[in-house]
C-alpha positions as CSV (number, residue, x, y, z in Angstrom):
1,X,26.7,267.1,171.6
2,X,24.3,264.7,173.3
3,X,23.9,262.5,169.7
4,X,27.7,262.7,169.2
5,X,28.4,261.0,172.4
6,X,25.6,259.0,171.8
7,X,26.6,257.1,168.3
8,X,30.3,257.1,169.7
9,X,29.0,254.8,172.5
10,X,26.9,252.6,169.9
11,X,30.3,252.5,168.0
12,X,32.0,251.4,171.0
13,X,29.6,248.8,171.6
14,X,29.1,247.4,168.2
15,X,33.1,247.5,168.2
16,X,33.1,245.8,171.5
17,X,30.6,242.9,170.5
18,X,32.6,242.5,167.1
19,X,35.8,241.9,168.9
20,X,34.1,239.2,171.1
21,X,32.6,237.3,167.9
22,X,36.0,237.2,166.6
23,X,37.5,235.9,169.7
24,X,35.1,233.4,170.1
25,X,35.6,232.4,166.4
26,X,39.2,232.3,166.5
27,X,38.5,229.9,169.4
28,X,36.2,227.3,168.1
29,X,38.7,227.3,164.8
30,X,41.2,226.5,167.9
31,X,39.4,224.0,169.0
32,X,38.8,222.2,166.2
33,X,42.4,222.6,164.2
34,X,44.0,221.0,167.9
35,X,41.1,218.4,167.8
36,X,42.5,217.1,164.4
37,X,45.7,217.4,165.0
38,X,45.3,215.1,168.0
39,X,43.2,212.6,165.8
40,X,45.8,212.5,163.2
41,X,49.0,211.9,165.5
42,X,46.5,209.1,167.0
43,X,46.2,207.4,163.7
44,X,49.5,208.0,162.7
45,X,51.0,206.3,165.9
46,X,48.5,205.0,167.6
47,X,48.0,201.0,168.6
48,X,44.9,201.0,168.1
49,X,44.7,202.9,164.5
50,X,42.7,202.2,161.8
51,X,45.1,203.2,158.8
52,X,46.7,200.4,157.6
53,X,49.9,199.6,159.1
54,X,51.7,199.4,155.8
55,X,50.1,202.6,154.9
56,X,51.4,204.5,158.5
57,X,54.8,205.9,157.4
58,X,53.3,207.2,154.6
59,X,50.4,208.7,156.4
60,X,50.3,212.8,156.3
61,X,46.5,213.6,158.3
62,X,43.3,213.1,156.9
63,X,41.7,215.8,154.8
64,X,38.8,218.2,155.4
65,X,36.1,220.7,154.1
66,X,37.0,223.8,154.8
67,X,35.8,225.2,158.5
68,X,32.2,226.9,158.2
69,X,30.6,228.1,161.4
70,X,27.1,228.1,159.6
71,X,26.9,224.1,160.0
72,X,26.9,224.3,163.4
73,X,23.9,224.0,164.3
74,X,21.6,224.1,167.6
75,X,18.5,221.5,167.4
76,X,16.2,220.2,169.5
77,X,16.5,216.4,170.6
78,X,13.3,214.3,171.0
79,X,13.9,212.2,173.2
80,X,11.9,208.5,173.0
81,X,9.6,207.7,175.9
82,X,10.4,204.2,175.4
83,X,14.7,203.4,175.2
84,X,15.7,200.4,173.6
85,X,18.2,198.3,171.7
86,X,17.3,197.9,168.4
87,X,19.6,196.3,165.6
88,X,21.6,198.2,163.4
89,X,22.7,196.7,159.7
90,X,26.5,196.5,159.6
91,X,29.0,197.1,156.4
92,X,29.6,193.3,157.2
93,X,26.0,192.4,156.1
94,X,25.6,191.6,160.3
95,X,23.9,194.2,162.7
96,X,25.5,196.1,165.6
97,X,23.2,196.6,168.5
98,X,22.3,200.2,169.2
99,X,20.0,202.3,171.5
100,X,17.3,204.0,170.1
101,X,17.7,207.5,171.6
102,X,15.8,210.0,169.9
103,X,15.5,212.6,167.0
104,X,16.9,215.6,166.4
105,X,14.9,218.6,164.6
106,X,16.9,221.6,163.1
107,X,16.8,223.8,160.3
108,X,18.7,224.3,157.7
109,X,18.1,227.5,154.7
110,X,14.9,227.7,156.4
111,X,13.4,224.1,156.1
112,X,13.1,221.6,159.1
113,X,15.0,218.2,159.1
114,X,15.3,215.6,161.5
115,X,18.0,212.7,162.1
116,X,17.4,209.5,163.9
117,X,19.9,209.4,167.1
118,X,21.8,206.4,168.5
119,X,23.2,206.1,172.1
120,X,26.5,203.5,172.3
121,X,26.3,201.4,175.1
122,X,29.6,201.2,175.5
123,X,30.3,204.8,175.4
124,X,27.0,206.5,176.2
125,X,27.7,208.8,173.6
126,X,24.7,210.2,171.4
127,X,25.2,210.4,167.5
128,X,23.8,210.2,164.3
129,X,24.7,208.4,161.2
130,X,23.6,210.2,158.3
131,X,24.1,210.0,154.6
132,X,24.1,213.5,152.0
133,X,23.9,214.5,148.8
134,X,28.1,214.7,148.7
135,X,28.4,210.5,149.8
136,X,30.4,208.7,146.8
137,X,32.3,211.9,145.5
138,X,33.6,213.9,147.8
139,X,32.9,212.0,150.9
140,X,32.4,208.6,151.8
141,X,29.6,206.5,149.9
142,X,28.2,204.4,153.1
143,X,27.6,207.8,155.0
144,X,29.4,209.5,157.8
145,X,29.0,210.2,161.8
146,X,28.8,213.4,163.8
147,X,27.9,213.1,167.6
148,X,25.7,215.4,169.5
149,X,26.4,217.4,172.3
150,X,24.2,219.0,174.7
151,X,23.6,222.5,175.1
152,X,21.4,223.3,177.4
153,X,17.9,221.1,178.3
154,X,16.2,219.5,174.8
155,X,19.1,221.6,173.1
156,X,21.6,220.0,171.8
157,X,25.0,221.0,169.2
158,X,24.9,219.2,165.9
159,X,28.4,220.4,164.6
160,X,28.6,218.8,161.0
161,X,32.2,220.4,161.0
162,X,33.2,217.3,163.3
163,X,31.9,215.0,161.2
164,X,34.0,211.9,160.8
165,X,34.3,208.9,158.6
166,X,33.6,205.3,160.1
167,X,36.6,203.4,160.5
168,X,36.0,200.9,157.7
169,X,36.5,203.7,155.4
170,X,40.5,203.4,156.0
171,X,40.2,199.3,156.1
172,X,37.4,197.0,155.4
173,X,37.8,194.5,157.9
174,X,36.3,196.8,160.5
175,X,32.8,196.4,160.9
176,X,30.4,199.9,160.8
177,X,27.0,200.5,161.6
178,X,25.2,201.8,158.4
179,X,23.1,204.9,158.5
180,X,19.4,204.1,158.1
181,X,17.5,204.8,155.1
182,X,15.8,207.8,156.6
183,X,18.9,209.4,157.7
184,X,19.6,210.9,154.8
185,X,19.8,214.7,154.3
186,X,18.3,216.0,151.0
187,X,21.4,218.8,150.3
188,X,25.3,218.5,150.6
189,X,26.6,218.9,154.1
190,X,30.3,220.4,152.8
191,X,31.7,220.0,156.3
192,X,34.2,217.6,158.4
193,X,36.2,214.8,157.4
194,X,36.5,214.2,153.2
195,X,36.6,210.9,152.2
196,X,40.2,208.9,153.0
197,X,42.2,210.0,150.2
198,X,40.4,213.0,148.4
199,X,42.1,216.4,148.4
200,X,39.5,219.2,147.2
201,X,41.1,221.5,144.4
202,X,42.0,224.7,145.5
């Protein structure tokens, strides 16, 4: 009697903790759905939009790799004892000043990586420009962005399912920082924004 009531509670728990993971999935897929949704209606109508204005009407969301939870991913920022600017090559052939933040160790399949982190000053916001093994085909060829956010102490979220594209990937007269040579992430990163265009087959 004793073990029956015993692996009925472990049933309840285990059933307990399953319905949380699902809640808390459901959310982040929430989150991130109403994110793009925003982003879209912004490019769509916004002043400040990087589509084209002749391309607007015509404009029906960007497009996307399907939502994985196993890209996000919780890594360990390094910070620099020493912050400063440092130039940045632009898609322009100029540079963009940036500040040199720190580097962010994670794993992926079981290996360590690391990407080179950039502060804006204008925004203060920490992210990476990075470049993958899916840049030319799928998604764009300069590279894409993903920002950081912080988790708790040296941890911070690198979430590639918000990756997004820079804005000269919709028009070339805005200017882009480039990701740096050593940003570049020796396996495909099938997550965030698809290159402008590019619909995956179903």
């Amino acid at each position: 009697m004793i073990r029956l009531i015993y692996a009925l509670m472990i049933i309840s728990i285990c059933s307990s903790i399953g319905s949380a993971q699902e809640a808390r999935n459901s959310e982040y897929l929430s989150e991130i759905k109403q994110f793009r949704a925003q982003k879209d209606s912004v490019f769509k109508y916004g002043q400040d939009s990087p589509i084209k204005k002749e391309d607007r009407p015509s404009f029906n969301g960007l497009n996307y790799f399907p939502i994985d939870r196993k890209y996000r991913i919780i890594g360990e920022l390094h910070r620099y004892a020493r912050l400063i600017r440092i130039k940045i090559p632009s898609t322009d052939g100029g540079i963009i000043m940036m500040e040199r933040w720190g580097r962010i160790h994670f794993q992926w399949k079981e290996k360590k990586f690391w990407l080179e982190a950039y502060r804006s000053p204008e925004t203060a916001q920490i992210e990476v420009f990075f470049t993958d093994n899916t840049n030319g085909e799928e998604t764009y060829k300069m590279g894409r962005y993903v920002q950081l956010t912080q988790e708790k102490n040296e941890s911070y979220i690198i979430d590639f399912n918000n990756t997004y594209n820079p804005y000269c990937t919709y028009d070339n007269l805005w200017v882009c920082p480039l990701p740096p040579k050593n940003n570049h992430l020796s396996f495909e990163v099938k997550a965030g924004e698809l290159n402008f265009g590019t619909i995956l087959a179903q």
